[in-house]
ZABA-167003 format. One record per atom (N, C-alpha, C): y, z, x negated. Coordinates in steps of 0.001 Angstrom, whole numbers, padded with zeros to 6 digits, always signed. Each point is the difference from the previous one (the first is absolute). Example, Ala and Ser with C-alpha at 12.3 -4.5 7.8 and 13.67 -1.06 7.14 Angstrom:
2
-005690+007800-013190
+001190+000000+000890
+001200+000000-000900
+001050-000720+000350
+001190+000060-000820
+001090+000730+000770
***
This chain:
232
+068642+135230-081354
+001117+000527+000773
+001206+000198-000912
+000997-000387+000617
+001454+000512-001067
+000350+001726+000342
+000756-000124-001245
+000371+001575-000057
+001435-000018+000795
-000014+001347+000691
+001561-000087+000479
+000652+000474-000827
+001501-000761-000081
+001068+000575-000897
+000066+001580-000098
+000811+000424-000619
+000377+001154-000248
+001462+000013+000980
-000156+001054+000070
+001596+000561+000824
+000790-000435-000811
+001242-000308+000720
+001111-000719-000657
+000281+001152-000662
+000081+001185+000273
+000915+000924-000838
-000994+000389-001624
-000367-000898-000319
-001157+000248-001086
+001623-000430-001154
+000082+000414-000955
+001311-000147-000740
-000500-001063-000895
-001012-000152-000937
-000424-000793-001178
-001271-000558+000689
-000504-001047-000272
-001085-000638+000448
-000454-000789-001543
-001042+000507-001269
-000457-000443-000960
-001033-000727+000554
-000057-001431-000963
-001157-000698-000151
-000614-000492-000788
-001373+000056-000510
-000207-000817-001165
-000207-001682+000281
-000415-000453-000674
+000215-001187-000239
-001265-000571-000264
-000686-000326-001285
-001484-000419+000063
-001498+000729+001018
+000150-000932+000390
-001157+000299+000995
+000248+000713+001270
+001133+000389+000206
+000523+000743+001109
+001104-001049+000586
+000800-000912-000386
+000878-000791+000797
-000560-001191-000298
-000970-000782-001366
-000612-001061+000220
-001480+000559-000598
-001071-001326+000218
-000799-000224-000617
-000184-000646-001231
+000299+001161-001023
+000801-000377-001560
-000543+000896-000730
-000274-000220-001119
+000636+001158-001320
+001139-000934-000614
+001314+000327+000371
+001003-001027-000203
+000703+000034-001592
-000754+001008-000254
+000221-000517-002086
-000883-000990-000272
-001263+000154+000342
-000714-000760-001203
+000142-001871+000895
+000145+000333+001311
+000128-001679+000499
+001342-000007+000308
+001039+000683-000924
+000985-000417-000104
+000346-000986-001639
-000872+000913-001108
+000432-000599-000738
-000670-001232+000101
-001471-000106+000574
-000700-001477-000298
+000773-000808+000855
+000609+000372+001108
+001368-000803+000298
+001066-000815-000990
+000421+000930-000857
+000742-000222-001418
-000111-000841-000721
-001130+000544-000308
-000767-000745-000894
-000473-001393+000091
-000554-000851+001632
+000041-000977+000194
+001018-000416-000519
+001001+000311+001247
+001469-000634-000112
+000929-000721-001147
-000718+001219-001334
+000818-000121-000938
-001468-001146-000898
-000763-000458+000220
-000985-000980-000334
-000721+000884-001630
-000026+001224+000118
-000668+000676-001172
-001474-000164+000168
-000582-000804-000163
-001356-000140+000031
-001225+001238-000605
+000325+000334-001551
-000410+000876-000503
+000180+001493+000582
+001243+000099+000239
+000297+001301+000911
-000865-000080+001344
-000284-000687+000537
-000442-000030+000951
-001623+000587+000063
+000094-000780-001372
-001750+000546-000140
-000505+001217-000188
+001032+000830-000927
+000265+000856-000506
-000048+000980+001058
+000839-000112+000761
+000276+000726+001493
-001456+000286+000659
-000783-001225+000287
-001447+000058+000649
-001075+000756-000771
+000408-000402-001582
-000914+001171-000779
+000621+001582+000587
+000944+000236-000033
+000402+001666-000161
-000524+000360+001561
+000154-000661+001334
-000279+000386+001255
-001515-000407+000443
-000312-000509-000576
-001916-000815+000876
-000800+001001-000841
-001059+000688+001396
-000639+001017-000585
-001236-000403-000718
-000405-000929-000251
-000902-000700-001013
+000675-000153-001156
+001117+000230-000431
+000077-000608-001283
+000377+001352-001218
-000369-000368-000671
-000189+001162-001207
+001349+000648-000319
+001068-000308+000180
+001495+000194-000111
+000093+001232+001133
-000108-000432+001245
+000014+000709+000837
-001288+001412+000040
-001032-000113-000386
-000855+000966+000072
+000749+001135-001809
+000131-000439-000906
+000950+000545-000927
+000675+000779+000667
+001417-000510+000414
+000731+000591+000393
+000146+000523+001227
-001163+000247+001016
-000295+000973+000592
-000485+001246+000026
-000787-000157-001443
-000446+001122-000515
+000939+000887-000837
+000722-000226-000677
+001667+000023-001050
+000374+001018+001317
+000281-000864+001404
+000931+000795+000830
-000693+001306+000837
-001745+000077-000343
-000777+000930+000741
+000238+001463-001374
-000132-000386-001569
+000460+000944-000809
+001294+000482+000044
+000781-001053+000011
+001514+000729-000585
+001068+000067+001732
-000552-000686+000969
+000993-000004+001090
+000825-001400-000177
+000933-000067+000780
+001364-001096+000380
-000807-001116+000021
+000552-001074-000159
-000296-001382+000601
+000187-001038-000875
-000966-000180-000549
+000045-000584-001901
-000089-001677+000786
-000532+000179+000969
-000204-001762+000784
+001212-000338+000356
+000894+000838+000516
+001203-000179+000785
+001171-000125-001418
-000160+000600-001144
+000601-000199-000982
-000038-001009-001107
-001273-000228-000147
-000220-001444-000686
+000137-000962+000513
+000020-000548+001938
+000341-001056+000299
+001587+000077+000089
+000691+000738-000086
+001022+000129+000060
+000767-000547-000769
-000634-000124-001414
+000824-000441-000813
-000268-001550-000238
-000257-000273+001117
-000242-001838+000348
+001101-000495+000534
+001114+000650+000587
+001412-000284+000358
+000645+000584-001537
-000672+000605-001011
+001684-000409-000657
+000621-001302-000582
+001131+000296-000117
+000736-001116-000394
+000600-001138+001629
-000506+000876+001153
+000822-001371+000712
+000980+001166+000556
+001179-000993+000250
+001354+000116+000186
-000340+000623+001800
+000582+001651-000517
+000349+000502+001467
+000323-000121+001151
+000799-001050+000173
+000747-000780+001100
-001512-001096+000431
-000076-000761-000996
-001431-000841+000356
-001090+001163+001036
-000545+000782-000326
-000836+001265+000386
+000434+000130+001485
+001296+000438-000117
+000653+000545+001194
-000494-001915+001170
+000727-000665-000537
+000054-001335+000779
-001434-000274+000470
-001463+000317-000727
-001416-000257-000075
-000257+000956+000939
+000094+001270+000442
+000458+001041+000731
+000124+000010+001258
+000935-001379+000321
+000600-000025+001231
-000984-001197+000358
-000267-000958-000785
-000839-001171+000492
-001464+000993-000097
-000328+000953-000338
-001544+000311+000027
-000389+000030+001469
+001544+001400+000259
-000101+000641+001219
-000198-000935+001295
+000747-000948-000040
+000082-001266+000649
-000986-000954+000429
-000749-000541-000896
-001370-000741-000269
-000964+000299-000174
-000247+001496-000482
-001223+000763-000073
+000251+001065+000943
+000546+000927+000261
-000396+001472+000537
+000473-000623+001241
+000632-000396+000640
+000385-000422+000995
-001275-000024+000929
-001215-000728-000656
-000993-000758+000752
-001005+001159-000213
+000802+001083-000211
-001456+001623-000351
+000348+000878+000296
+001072+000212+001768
+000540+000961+000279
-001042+000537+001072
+000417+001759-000517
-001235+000658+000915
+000877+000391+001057
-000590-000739+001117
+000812+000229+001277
+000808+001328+000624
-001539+001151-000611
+000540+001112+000857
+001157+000658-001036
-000130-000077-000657
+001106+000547-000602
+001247-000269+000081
+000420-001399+000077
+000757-000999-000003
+001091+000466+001567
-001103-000252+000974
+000031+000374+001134
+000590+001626+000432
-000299+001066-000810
+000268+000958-000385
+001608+000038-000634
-000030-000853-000923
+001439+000410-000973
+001082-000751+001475
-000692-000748-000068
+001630-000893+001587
-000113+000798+000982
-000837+001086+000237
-000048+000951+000734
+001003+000957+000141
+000385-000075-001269
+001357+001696-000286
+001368-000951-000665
-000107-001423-000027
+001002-000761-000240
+001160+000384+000703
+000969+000187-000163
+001577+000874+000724
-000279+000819+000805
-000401+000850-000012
-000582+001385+001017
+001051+001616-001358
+000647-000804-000698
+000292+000967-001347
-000946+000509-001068
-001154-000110+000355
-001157-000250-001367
+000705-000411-000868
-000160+001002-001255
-000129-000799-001541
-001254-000257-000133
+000141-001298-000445
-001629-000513-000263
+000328-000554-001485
-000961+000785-000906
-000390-000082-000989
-000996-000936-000809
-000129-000400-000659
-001249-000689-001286
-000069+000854-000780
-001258+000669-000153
-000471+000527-001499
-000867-000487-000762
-000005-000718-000921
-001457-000731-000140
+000208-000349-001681
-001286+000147-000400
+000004+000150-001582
+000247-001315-000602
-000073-001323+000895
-000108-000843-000321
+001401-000508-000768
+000098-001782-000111
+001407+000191-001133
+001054-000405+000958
+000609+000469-000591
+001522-000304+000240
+000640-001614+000320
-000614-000950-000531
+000700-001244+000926
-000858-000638+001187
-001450+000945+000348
-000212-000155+001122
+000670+000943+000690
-000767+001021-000059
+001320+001257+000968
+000791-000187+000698
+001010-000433-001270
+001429-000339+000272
-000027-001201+001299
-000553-001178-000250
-000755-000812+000950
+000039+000217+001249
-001229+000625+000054
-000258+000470+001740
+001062+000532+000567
+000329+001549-000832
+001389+000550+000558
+001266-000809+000446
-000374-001060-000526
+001190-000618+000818
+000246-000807+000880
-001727-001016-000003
+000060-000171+000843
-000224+000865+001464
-000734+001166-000264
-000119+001318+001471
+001382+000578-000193
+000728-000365-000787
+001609+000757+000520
+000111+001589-000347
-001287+000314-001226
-000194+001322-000104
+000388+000380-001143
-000022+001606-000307
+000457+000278-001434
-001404+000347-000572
-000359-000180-001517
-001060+000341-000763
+000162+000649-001465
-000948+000206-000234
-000167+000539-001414
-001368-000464-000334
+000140-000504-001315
-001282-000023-000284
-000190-000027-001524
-001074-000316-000788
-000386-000099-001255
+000944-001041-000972
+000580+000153-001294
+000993-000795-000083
-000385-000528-001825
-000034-001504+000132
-000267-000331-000975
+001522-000116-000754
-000546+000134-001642
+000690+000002-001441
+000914-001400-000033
+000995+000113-000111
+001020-000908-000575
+000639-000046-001239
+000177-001295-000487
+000640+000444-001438
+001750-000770+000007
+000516+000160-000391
+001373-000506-000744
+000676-001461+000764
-001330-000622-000516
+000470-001287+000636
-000751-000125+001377
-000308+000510+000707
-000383+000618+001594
-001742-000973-000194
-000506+000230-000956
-001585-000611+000218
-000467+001063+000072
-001740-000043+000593
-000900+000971+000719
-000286+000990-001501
-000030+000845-000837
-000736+000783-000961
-002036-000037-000039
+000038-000277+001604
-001851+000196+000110
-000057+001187+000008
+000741+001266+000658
-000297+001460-000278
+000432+000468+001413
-000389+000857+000563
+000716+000687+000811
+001026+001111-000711
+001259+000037+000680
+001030+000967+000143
-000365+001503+000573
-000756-000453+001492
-000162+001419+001128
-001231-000447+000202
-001081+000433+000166
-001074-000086+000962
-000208+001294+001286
+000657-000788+000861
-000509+000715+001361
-000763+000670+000594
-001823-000572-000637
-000500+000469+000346
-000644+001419-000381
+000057+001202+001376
-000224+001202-000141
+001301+001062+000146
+001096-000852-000407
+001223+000794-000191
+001053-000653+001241
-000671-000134+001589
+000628-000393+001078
+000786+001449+000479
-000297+000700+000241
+000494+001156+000529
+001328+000377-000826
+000098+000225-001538
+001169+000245-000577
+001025-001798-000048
-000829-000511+000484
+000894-001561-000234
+000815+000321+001269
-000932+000422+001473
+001222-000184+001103
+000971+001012-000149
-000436+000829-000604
+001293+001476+000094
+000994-000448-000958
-000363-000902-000977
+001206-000869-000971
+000787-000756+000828
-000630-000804+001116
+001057-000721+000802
+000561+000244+000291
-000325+001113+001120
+000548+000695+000814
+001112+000827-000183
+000003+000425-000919
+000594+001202-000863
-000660+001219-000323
+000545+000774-001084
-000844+000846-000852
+000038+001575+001500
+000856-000122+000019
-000104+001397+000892
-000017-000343+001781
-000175-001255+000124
-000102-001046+001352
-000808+000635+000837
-000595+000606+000915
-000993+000170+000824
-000592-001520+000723
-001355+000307-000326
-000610-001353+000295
-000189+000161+001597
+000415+000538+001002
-000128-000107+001725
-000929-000106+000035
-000360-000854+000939
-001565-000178+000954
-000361-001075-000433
-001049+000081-001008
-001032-001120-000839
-000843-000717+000705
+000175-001482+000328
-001357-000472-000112
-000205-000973-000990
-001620-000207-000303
-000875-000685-000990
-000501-001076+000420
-000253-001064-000154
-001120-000668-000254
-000221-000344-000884
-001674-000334-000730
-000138-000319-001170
-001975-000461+000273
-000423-000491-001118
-001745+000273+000127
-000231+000560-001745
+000820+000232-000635
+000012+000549-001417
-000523+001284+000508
-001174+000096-001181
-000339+001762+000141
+000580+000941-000900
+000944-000537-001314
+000798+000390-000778
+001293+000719+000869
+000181-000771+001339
+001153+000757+000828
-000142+000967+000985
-001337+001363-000374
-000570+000711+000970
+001031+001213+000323
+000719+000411-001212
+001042+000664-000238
+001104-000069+000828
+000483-001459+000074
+000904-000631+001123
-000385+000508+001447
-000610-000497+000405
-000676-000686+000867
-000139+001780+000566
-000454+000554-000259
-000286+001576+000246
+001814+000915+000047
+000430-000505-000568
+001860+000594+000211
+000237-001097+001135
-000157-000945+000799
+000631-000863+000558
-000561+000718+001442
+001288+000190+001528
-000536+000368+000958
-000550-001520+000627
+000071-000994-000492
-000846-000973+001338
-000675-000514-001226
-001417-000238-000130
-000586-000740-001022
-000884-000918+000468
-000456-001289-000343
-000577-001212-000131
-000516-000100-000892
-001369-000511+000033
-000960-000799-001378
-000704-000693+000212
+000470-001116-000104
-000703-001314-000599
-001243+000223-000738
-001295-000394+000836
-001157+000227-000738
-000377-001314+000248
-000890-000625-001185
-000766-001068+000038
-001512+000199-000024
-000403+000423-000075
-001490+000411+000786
+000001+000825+000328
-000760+000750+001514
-000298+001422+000719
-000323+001174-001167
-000719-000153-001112
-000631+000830-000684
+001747+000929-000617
+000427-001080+000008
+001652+001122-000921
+000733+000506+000482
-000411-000051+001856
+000282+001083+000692
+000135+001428-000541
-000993+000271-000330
-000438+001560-000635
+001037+000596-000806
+000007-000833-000839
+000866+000596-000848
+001503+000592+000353
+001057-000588+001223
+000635+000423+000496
-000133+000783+001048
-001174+000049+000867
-000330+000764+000768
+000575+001528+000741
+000138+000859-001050
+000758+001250-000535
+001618-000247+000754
+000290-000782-000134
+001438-000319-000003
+000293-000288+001644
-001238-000672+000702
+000226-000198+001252
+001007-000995+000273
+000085-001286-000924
+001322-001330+000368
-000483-000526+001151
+000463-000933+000274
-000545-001027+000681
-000134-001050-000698
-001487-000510+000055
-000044-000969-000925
-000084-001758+000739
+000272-000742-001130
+000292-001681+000581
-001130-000500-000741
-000746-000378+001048
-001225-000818-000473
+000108-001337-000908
+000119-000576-000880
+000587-001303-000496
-001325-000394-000680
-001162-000258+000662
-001629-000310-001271
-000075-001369-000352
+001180-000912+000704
-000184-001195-001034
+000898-000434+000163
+000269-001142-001169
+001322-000642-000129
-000304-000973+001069
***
């Protein structure tokens, strides 16, 4: 069943992005996007070592991130874009969104965001992911975003570092948009991140994207309405 919109008079309408508007984790099959494109063979491999849960790279540095915290996977593949030219990124970005996510849109959501399309909704992107996808989608949905923002250097090539990472720090990111002393109005959420329970619990209309029944639970408390999405 689809969810009904929210009342037009809802002021901000946030959304995340992986796994809640496609069937993605749109970093890591963004960069192997890249990475084709740009014919890095070795990178490529490199990439499949750090993400495939059989391989010794990946069991390492899952454990690294169960002692110390953050995202040692999300940081070492990262630095598989340095050195390409920003503008390239941005351009790879727009063809990802295009040729890949295009063909992995989760309906209800989708269906949802054209829902509050000119009704005066601000509709938002929050999403940890990088910045020349982001930027991407947002434009093609005609929306404003924020998101995780990779390192640039001098001569505008990638560093391989993040600048901002998004994720966890959504709540002080929208009150940055918005403005510092802004009142955020009548919130709604969607998202299937459980990192955004915080959100999602300040927001008066909330949505969650669950991909199996069992992760129901965990939002439960909160009483959203949730969007069934169990397969791509």
């Amino acid at each position: 069943m689809l969810p009904t919109a929210p009342a037009p008079h809802a002021d901000v309408f946030v959304f995340d992005v992986c796994d809640t508007l496609f069937y993605s984790n749109t970093t890591f099959d963004y960069l192997e996007f890249v990475l084709r494109a740009q014919k890095r063979g070795g990178a490529q491999r490199w990439l499949t070592l750090l993400t495939k849960r059989w391989s010794p790279a990946f069991v390492g540095l899952a454990v690294l991130q169960k002692l110390r915290g953050g995202d040692p996977i999300k940081t070492v593949a990262l630095r598989l874009l340095r050195g390409i030219p920003k503008a390239e990124l941005y351009r790879l970005g727009q063809q990802f969104v295009q040729e890949y996510l295009s063909t992995r849109k989760i309906a209800h959501t989708h269906t949802l965001l054209a829902g509050v399309a000119g009704v005066g909704t601000r509709v938002i992107l929050l999403s940890a992911s990088l910045d020349p996808i982001v930027a991407a989608i947002a434009a093609e949905l005609k929306v404003e975003f924020v998101s995780s923002l990779l390192g640039y250097d001098v001569q505008g090539q990638c560093t391989g570092e993040l600048v901002r990472e998004l994720g966890g720090d959504k709540p002080r990111a929208l009150q940055e948009l918005l403005g510092p002393n802004a009142p955020v109005g009548r919130l709604a959420v969607a998202t299937d991140n459980f990192t955004d329970h915080g959100l999602v619990s300040s927001a008066a209309c909330r949505y969650v994207v669950v991909h199996k029944p069992e992760a129901k639970g965990f939002w439960q408390d909160l009483q959203p309405e949730f969007i069934e999405a169990y397969s791509a």
